[in-house]
C-alpha positions as CSV (number, residue, x, y, z in Angstrom):
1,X,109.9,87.0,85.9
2,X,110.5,88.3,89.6
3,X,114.0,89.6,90.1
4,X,115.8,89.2,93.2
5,X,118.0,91.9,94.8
6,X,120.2,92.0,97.3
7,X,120.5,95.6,99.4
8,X,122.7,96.7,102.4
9,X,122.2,92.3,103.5
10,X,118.9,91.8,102.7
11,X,116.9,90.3,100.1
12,X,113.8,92.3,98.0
13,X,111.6,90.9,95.0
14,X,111.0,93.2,92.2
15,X,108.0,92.6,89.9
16,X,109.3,91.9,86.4
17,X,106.3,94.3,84.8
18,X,105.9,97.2,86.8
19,X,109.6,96.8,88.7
20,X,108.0,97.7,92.1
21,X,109.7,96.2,94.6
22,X,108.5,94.1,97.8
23,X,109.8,92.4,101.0
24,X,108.1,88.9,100.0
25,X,108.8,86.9,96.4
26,X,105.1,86.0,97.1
27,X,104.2,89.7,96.8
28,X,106.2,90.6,94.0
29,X,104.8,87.5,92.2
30,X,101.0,88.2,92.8
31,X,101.7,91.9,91.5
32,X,103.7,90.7,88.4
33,X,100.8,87.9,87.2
34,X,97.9,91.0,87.7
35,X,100.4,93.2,86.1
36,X,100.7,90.6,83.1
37,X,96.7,89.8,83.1
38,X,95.0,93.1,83.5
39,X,97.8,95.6,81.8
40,X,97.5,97.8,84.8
41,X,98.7,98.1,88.6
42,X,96.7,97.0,91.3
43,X,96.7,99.2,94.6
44,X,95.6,96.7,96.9
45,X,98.9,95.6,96.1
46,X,101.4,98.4,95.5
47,X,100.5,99.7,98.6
48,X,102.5,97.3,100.3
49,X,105.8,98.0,98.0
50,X,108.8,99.7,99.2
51,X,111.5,101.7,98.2
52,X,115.4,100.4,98.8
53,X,117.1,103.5,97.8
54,X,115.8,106.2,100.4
55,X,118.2,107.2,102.9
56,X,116.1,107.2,106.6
């Protein structure tokens, strides 16, 4: 199941397999069901995750 998150007053999707996070629920959902079907990340699709707890 795709987790929402709310961070510094925006919103992020996390897959419920993996736990990468993305900027789209439609993101995070398409990496969770390949996650779930294939047992393994796909990097087509992790590329496009991002990280909420850096500092910039």
């Amino acid at each position: 199941m795709v987790n929402e998150i709310q961070k510094k007053g925006k919103t992020f999707y996390q897959c419920g397999e993996c736990k990468f996070i993305y900027l789209t629920k439609e993101l995070a959902e398409k990496c969770e069901n390949w996650c779930r079907e294939n047992n393994s990340c796909n990097l087509d699709i992790i590329k496009q995750a991002v990280e909420i707890d850096k500092e910039k």
